[in-house]
DRENDO-1510 file (C-alpha; in Angstrom, 1 decimal, always signed):
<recs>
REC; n; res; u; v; w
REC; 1; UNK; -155.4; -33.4; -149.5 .
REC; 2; UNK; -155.1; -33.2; -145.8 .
REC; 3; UNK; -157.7; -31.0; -144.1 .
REC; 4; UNK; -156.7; -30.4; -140.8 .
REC; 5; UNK; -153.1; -30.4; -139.9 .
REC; 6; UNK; -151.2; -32.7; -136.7 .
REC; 7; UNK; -152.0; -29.2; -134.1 .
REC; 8; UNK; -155.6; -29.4; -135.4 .
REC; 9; UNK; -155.9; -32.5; -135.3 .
REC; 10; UNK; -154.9; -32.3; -131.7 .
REC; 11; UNK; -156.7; -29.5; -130.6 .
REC; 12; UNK; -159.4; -31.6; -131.3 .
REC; 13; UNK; -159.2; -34.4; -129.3 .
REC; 14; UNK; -157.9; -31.7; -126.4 .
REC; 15; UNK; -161.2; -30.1; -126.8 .
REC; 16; UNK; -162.9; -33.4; -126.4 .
REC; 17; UNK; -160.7; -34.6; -123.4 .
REC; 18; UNK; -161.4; -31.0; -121.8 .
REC; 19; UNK; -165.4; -32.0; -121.4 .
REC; 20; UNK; -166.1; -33.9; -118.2 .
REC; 21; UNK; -168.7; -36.1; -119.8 .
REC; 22; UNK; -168.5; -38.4; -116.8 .
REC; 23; UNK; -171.5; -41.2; -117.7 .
REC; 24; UNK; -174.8; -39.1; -117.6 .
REC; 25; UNK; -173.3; -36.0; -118.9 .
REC; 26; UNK; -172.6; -36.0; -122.8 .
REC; 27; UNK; -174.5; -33.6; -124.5 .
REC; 28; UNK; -172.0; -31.2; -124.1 .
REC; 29; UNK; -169.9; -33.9; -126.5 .
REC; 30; UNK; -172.4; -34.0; -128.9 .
REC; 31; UNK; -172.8; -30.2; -129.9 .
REC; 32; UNK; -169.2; -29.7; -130.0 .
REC; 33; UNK; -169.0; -32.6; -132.6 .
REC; 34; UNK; -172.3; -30.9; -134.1 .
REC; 35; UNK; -170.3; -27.4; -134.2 .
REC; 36; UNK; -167.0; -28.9; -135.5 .
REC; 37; UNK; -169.1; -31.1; -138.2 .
REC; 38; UNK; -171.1; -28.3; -139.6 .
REC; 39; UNK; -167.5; -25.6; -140.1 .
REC; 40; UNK; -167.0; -28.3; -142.8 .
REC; 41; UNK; -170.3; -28.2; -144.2 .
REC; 42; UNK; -171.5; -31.6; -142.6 .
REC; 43; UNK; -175.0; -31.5; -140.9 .
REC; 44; UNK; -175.7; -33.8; -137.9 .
REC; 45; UNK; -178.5; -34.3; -135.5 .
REC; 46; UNK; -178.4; -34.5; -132.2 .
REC; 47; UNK; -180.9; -36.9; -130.5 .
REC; 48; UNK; -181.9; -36.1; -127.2 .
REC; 49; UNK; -181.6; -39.2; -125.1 .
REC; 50; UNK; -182.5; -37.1; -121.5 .
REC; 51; UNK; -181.7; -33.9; -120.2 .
REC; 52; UNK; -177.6; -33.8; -120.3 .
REC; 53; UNK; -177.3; -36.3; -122.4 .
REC; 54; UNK; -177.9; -36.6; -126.3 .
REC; 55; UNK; -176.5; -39.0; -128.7 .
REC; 56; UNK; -175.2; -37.6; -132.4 .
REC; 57; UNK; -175.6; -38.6; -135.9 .
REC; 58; UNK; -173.6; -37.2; -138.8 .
REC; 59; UNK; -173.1; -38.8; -142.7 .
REC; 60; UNK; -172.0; -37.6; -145.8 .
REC; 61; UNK; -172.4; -39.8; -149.3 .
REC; 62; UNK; -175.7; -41.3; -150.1 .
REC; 63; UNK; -177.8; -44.6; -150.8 .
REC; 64; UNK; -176.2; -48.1; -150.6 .
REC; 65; UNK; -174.0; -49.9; -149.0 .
REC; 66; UNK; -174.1; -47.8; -145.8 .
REC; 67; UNK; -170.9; -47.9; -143.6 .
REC; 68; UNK; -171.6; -47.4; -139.6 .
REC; 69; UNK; -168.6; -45.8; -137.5 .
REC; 70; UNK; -169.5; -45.3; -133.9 .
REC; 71; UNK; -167.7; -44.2; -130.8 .
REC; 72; UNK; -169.1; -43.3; -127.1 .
REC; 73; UNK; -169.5; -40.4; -125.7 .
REC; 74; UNK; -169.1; -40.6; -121.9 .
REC; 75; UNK; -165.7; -41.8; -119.5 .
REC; 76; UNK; -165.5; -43.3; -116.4 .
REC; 77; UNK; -164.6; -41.2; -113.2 .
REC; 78; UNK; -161.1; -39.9; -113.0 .
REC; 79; UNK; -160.4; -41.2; -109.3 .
REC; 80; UNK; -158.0; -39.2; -107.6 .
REC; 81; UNK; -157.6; -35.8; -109.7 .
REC; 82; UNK; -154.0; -35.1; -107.7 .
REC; 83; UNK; -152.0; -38.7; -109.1 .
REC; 84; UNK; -152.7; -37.1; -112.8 .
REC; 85; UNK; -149.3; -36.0; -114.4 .
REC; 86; UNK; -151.1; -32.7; -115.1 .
REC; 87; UNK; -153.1; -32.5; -111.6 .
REC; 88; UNK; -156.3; -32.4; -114.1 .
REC; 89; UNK; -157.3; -35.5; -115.4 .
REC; 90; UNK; -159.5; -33.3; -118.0 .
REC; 91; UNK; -156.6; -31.6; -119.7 .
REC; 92; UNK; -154.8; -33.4; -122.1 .
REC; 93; UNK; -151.1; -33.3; -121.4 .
REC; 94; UNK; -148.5; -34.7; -123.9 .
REC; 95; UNK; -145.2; -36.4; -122.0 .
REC; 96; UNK; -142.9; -38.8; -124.1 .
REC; 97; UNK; -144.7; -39.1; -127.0 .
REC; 98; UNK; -147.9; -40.3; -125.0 .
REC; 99; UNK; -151.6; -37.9; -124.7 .
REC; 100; UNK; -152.6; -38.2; -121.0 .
REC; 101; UNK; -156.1; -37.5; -120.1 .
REC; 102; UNK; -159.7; -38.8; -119.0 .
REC; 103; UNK; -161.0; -40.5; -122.2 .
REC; 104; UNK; -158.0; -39.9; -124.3 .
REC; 105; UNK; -157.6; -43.6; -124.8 .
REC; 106; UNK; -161.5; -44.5; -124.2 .
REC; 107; UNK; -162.4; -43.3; -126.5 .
REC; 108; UNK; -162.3; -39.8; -127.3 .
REC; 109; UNK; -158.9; -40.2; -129.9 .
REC; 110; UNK; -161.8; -42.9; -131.8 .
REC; 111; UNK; -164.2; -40.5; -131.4 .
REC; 112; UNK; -162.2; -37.8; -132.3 .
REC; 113; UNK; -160.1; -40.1; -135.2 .
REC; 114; UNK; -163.7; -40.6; -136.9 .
REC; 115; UNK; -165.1; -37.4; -136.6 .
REC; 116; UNK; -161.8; -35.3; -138.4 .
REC; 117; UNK; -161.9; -39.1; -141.1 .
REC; 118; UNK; -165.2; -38.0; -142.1 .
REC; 119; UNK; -164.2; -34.0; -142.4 .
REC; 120; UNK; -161.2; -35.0; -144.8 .
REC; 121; UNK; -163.2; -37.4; -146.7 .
REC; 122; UNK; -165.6; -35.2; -147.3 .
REC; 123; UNK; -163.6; -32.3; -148.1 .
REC; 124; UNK; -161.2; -34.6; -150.7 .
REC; 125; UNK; -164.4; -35.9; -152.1 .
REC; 126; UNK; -162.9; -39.7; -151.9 .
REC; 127; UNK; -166.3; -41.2; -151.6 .
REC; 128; UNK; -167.6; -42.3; -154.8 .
REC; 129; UNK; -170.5; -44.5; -153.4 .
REC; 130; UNK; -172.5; -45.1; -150.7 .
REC; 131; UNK; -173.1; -43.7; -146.9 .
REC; 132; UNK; -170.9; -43.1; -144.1 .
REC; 133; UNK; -172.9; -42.7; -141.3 .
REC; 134; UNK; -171.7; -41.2; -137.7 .
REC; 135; UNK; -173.5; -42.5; -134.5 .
REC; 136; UNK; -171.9; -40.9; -131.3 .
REC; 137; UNK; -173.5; -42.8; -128.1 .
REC; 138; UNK; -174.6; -41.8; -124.5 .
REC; 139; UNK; -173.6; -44.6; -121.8 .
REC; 140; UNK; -171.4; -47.4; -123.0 .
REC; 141; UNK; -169.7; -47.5; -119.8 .
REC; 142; UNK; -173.3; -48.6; -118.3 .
REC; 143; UNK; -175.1; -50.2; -119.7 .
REC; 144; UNK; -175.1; -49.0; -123.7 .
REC; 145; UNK; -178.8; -46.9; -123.6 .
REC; 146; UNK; -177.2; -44.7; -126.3 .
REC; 147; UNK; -176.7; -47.2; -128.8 .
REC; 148; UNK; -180.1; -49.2; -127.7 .
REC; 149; UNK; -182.1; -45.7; -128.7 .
REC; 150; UNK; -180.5; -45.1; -132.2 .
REC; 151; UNK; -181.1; -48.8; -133.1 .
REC; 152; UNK; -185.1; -48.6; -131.6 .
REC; 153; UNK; -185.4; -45.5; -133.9 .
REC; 154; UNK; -183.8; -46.8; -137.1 .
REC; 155; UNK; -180.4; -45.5; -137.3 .
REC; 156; UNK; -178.6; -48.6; -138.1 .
REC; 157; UNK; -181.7; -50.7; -139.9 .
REC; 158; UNK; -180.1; -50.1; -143.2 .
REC; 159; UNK; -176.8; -50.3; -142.0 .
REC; 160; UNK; -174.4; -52.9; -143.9 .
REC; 161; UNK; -171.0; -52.9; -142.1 .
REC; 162; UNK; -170.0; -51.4; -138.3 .
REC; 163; UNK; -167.0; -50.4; -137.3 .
REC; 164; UNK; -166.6; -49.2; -133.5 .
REC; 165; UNK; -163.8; -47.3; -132.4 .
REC; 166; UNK; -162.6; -48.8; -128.9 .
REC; 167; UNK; -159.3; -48.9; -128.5 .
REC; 168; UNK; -157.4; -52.4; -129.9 .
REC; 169; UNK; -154.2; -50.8; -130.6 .
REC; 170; UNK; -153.6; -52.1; -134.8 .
REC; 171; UNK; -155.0; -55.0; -133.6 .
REC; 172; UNK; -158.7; -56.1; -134.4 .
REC; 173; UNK; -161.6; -57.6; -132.4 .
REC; 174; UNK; -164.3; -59.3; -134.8 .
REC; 175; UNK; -166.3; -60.8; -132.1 .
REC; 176; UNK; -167.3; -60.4; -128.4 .
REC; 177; UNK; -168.7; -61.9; -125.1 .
REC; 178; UNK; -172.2; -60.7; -124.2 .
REC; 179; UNK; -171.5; -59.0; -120.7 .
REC; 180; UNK; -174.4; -59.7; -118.7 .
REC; 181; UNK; -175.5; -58.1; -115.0 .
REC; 182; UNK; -177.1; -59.8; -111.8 .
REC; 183; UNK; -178.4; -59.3; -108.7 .
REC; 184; UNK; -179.2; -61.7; -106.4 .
REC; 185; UNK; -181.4; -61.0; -103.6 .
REC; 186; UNK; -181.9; -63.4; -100.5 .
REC; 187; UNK; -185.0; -62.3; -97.8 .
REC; 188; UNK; -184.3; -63.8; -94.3 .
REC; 189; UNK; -185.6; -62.4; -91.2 .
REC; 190; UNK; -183.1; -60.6; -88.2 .
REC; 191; UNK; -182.9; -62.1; -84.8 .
REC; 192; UNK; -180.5; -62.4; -81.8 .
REC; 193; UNK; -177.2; -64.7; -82.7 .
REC; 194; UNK; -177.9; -66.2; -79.5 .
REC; 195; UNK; -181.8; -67.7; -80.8 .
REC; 196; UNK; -181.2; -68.2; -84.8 .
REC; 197; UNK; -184.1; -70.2; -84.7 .
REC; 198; UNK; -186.3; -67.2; -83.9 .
REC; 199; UNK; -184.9; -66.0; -87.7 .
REC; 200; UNK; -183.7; -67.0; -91.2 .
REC; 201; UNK; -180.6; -66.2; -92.1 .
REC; 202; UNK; -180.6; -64.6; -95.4 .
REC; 203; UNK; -176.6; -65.1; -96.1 .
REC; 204; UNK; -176.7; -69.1; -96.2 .
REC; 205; UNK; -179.1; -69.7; -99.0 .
REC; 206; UNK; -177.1; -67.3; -101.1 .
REC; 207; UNK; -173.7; -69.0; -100.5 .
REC; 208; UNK; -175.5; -72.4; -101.4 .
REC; 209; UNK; -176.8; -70.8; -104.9 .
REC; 210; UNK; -173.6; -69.1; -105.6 .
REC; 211; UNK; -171.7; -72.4; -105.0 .
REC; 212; UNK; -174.1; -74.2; -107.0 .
REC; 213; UNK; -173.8; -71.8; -110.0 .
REC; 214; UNK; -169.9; -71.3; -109.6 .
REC; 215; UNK; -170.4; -75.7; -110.3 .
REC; 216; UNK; -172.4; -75.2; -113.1 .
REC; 217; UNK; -170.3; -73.4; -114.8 .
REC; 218; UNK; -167.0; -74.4; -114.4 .
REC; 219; UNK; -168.6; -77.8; -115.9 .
REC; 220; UNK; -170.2; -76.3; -118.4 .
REC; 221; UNK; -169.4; -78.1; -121.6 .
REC; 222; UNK; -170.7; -75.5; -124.0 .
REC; 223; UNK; -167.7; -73.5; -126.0 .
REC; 224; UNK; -167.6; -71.6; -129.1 .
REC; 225; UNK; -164.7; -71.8; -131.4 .
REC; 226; UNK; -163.8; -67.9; -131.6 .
REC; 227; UNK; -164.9; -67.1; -127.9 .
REC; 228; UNK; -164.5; -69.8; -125.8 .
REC; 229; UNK; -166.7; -70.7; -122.7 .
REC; 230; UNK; -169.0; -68.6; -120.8 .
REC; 231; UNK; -167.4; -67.3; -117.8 .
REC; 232; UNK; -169.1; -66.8; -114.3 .
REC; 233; UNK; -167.9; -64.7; -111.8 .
REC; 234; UNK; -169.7; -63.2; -108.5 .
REC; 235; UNK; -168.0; -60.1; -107.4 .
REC; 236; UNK; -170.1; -57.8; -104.7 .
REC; 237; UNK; -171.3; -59.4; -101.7 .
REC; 238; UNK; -173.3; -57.8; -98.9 .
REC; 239; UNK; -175.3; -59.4; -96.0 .
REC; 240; UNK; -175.5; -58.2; -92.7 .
REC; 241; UNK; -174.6; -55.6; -90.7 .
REC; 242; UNK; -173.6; -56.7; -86.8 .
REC; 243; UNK; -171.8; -59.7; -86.0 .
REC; 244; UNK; -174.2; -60.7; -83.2 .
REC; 245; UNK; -177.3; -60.4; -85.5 .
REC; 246; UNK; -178.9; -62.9; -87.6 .
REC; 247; UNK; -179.0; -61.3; -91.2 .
REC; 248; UNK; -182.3; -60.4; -92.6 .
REC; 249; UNK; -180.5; -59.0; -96.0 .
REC; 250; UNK; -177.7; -60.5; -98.0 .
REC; 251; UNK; -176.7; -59.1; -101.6 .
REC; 252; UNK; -174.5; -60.6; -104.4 .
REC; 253; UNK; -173.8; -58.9; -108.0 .
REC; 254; UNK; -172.6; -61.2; -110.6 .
REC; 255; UNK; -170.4; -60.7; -113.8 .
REC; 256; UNK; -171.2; -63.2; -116.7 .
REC; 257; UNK; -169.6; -63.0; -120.0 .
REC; 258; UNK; -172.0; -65.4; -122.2 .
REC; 259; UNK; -171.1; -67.1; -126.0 .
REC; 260; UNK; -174.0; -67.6; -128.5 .
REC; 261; UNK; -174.3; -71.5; -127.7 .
REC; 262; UNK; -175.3; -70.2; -124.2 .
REC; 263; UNK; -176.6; -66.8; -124.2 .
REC; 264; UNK; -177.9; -64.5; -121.7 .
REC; 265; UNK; -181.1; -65.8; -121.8 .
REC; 266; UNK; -179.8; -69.4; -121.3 .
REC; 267; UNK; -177.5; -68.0; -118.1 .
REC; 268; UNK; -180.5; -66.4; -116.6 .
REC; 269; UNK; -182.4; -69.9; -117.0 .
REC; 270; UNK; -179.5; -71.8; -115.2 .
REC; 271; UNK; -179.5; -69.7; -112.3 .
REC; 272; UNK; -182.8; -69.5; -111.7 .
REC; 273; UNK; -183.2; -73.4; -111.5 .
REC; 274; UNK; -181.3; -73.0; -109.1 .
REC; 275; UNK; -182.8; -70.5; -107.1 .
REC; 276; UNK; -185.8; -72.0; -107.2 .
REC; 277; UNK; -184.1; -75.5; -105.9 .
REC; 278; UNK; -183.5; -73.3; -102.9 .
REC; 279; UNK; -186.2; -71.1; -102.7 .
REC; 280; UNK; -188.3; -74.6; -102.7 .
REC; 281; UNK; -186.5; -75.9; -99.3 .
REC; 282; UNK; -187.3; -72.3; -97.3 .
REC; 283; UNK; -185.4; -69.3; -99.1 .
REC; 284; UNK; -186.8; -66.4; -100.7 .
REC; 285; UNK; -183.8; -65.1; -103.2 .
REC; 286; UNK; -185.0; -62.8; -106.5 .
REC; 287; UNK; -182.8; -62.5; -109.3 .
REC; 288; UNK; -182.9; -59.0; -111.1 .
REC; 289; UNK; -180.9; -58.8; -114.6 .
REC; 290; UNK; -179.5; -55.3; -114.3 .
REC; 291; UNK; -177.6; -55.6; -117.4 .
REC; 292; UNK; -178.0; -57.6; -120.5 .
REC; 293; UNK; -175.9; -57.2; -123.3 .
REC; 294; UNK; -175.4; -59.5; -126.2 .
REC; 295; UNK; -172.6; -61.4; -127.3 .
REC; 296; UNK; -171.5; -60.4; -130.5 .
REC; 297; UNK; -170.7; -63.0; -133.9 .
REC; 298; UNK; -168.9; -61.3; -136.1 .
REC; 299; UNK; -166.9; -63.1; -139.0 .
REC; 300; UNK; -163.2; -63.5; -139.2 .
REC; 301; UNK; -163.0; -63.9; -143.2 .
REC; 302; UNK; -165.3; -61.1; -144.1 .
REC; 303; UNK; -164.2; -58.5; -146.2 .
REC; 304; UNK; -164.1; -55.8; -143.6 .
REC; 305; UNK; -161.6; -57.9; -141.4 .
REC; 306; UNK; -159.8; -58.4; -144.4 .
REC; 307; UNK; -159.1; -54.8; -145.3 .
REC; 308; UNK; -158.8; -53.2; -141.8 .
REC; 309; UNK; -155.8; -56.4; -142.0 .
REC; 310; UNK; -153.9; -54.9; -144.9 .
REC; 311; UNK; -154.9; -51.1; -144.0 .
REC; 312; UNK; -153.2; -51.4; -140.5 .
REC; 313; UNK; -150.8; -53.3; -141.3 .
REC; 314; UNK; -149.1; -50.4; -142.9 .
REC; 315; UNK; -149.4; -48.4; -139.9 .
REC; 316; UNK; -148.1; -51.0; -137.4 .
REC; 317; UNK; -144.7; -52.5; -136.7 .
REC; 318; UNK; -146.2; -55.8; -135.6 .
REC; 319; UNK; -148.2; -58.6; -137.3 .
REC; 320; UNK; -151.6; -57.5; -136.7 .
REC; 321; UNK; -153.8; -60.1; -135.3 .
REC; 322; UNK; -157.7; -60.6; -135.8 .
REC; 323; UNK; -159.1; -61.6; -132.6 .
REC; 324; UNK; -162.2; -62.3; -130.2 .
REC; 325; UNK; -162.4; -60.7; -126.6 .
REC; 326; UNK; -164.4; -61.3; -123.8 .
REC; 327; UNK; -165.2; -57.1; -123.1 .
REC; 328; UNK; -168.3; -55.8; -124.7 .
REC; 329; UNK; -169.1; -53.2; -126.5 .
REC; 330; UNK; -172.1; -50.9; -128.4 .
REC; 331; UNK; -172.1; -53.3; -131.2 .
REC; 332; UNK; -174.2; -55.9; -128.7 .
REC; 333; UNK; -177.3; -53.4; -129.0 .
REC; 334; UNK; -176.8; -52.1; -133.2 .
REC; 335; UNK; -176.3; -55.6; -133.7 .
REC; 336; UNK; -179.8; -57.1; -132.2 .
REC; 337; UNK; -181.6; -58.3; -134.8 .
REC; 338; UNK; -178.7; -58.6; -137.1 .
REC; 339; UNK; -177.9; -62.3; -138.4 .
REC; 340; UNK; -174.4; -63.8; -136.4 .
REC; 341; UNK; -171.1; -63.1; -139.4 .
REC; 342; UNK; -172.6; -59.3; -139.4 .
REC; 343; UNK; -169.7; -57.6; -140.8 .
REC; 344; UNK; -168.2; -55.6; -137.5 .
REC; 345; UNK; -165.1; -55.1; -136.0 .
REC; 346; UNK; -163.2; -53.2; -133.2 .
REC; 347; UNK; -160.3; -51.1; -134.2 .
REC; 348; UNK; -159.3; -48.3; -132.7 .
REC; 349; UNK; -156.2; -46.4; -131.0 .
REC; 350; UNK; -155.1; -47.0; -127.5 .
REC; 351; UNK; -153.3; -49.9; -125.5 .
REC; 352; UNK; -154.5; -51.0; -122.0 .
REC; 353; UNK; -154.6; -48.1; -119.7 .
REC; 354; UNK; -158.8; -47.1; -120.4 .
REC; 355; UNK; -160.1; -46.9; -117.0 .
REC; 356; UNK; -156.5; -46.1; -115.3 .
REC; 357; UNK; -155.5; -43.1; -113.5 .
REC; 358; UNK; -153.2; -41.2; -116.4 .
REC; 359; UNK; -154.6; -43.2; -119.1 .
REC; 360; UNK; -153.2; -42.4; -122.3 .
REC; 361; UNK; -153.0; -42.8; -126.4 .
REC; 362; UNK; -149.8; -42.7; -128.5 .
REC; 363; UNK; -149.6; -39.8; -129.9 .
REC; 364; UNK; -148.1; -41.5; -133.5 .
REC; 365; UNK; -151.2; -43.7; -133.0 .
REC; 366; UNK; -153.9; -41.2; -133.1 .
REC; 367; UNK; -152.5; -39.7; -135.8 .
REC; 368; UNK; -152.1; -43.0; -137.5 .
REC; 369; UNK; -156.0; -44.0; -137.3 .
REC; 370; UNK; -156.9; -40.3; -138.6 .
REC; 371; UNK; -155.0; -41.6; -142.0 .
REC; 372; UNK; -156.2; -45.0; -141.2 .
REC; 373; UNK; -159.8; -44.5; -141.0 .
REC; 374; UNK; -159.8; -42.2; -143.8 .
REC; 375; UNK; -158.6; -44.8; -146.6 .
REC; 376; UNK; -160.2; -47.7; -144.6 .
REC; 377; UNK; -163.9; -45.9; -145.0 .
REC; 378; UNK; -163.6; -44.6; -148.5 .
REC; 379; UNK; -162.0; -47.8; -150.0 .
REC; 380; UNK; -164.6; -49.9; -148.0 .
REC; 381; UNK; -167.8; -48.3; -149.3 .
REC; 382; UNK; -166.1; -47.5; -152.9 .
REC; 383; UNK; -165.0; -51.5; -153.6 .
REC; 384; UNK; -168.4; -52.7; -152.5 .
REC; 385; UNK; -171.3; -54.6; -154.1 .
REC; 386; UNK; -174.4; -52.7; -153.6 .
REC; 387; UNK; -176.2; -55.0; -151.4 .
REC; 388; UNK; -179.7; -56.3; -151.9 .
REC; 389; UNK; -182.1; -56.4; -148.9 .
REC; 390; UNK; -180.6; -59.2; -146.4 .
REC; 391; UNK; -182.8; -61.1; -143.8 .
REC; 392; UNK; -182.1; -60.2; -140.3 .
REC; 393; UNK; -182.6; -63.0; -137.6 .
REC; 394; UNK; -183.6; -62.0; -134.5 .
REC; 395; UNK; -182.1; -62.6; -131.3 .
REC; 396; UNK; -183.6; -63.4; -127.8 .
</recs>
C-alpha cells in the first residue's frame, strides 16, 4: 500500500530543493530527513561532521545481508539566481512535465526517492530479511569527507551491497574512474624582463613537466576492459603577474581520472619522476594531491546489476544499458578496503543537466524510482543468501 501520495511525494523533494545546502552547509538537510524519518516511526542519527554540516544514518530491518543506499547532501552554487525559470534557483518549479531547481537532479529526487522508499517499505512491512541502511553524506561535490567519516566509524563495515543514488537516468553505472586532484607548484625568483639572468623563471619548468606528463600519458599503454585508460588533463594555470616581470610563481591544477591497473598512487609516482627530472637540472616544483579518490570495480554480472536490469526496465522505454563512467562518486571512499566486483551500482533519476543553470528531473522519473527503489530494496535483501564473513582487500 502506498504511503505517501504523488503531492507528498513532491512536497518532499520541494522541501529538500528549498534548503540552500550549498557544499559546507547540510545539516539543515539532515534534520529535516531526521524529522520526516521519525513521523513514520524510523529513528536516525545524525553524525555531526563540523559545525553546519552533519551526515545522517537511518535503517529499518535487522541482521544480515545489509543493503547500503546513499545519496549526498550538499549542491553546487546556483550561478546567476535571475536565468532560473522561477528567479529562485531554490524553489522547485514544475514546467512541461520537468522539476526545476538547485539539486533537483543532483541529487535531492535520489535523496528524496530513498528516503520516502524506505518510509513505504517500512510501513508495508515488505522486508522479510535483512538491513536497509540510509547513509546521507556531507561534501560529494568536494572532495567526499562525508562518506570518508561514516566509513572511518564503521557505518558500512558490515555492509554487503551499495547502491548510490546519482542520477543515470534508467541507465546503470557499475564501475567508475578514481577522480584524482593536483597542484603543481614551481618556485622561481622575480626580476626585470630586461636581466632574466638576475632571476628564474618559475613558468618554464612547469610547461616542461606538464608536456612531459601530457606524453606520458597519452602513451600510456595501461587500459582496463570496463574503464578504459587513465586520462590526464591540466586545467588552471597561473604564473605571473606583469608582462615585464620575470615570474617568481607559476601554478597548474590537474584533473586525472585513474583505472585500477594504474591507480592514484601510480599517477602521483609518474609525475613526480618527473618533477624530480626537472627539479634535478635547477627547478623547485612541489606536487600537492588535493584530492584523491578511488577508482571504483564493481561487477557487471553480479546479482545487483542484474535486478536493477529487469526492475528498470519496466520503468523505461529504452533498453537499459549497464555501463562504466569516468565521473566519481561516494562509493570511492565506502568502498576502500572493499575487494574490486563489490556489488555497487549507480542508479538514480535525472539526465545531464546536474551542475546547469535550471537543472531539472522528470517529473514521471522521480516518481518512477520512488516505485523503483521500493521493489528493487525489498526484493534485493528478501532473495539473498545470508552472507558469511567475506575478506576485504585493502587498497593503497
Amino acid at each position: 500500500m502506498t504511503q505517501l501520495n504523488e503531492a507528498a511525494r513532491l512536497k518532499i523533494l520541494s522541501d529538500l530543493v528549498a534548503i540552500p545546502s550549498v557544499n559546507g552547509s547540510e545539516q539543515l538537510v539532515a534534520e529535516y530527513l531526521e524529522n520526516l524519518l521519525a513521523q513514520y516511526g524510523i529513528e536516525s542519527e545524525v553524525v555531526q561532521f563540523s559545525e553546519k554540516r552533519a551526515n545522517l544514518v537511518a535503517e529499518i530491518g535487522s541482521g544480515r545481508p545489509v543493503l547500503g543506499i546513499s545519496g549526498h547532501l550538499d549542491v553546487v552554487s546556483p550561478g546567476d539566481a535571475k536565468a532560473w525559470l522561477s528567479g529562485d534557483p531554490f524553489t522547485l518549479t514544475e514546467k512541461d512535465g520537468r522539476l526545476y531547481g538547485r539539486g533537483s537532479e543532483d541529487m535531492k529526487s535520489g535523496l528524496a526517492a530513498m528516503a520516502i522508499a524506505l518510509i513505504e517499505i517500512k510501513a508495508a512491512k515488505t522486508l522479510k530479511q535483512g538491513t536497509l541502511r540510509f547513509l546521507a553524506t556531507v561534501g560529494e561535490e568536494v572532495g567526499e569527507p562525508g562518506a570518508e567519516q561514516l566509513q572511518a566509524q564503521g557505518y558500512f563495515e558490515d555492509v554487503d551491497a551499495l547502491i548510490i543514488g546519482e542520477p543515470t537516468g534508467y541507465n546503470i553505472v557499475y564501475a567508475h574512474k578514481g577522480p584524482v586532484n593536483i597542484t603543481l607548484t614551481s618556485h622561481g625568483e622575480a626580476a626585470h624582463s630586461s636581466t632574466p639572468e638576475a632571476g628564474y623563471n618559475a613558468l618554464n619548468p612547469l610547461f616542461v613537466v606538464l608536456n612531459q606528463a601530457n606524453t606520458f600519458f597519452d602513451n600510456l599503454q595501461v587500459e582496463n576492459e570496463t574503464l578504459g585508460k587513465v586520462i590526464f588533463n591540466p586545467t588552471v594555470f597561473h604564473g605571473g603577474d606583469q608582462v615585464n616581470t620575470i615570474p617568481g610563481l607559476a601554478t597548474a591544477e590537474v584533473n586525472v581520472r585513474t583505472i585500477p591497473e594504474f591507480d592514484n598512487h601510480a599517477v602521483v609516482q609518474a609525475l613526480q619522476t618527473i618533477i624530480d627530472q626537472e627539479n634535478a637540472k635547477g627547478a623547485d616544483i612541489t606536487l600537492d594531491v588535493t584530492m584523491n579518490l578511488a577508482p571504483v570495480a564493481g561487477a557487471k554480472d553480479s546479482r545487483l546489476v542484474d535486478l536493477a536490469t529487469t526492475i528498470g526496465q519496466d520503468y523505461s522505454t529504452q533498453q537499459i544499458d549497464a555501463t562504466a563512467k569516468s565521473y566519481g562518486t561516494d562509493a570511492s571512499k565506502f568502498l576502500i578496503d572493499k575487494a574490486d566486483g563489490f556489488p555497487v551500482i549507480i542508479f538514480g533519476p535525472g539526465n545531464d543537466t546536474a551542475h546547469k543553470v535550471n537543472e531539472y528531473v522528470d517529473k514521471q522519473m522521480y516518481f518512477d524510482f520512488v516505485d523503483l527503489y521500493q521493489r528493487l530494496f525489498s526484493t534485493y535483501l528478501n532473495e539473498a543468501k545470508v552472507p558469511s564473513v567475506s575478506k576485504a582487500k585493502a587498497k593503497p
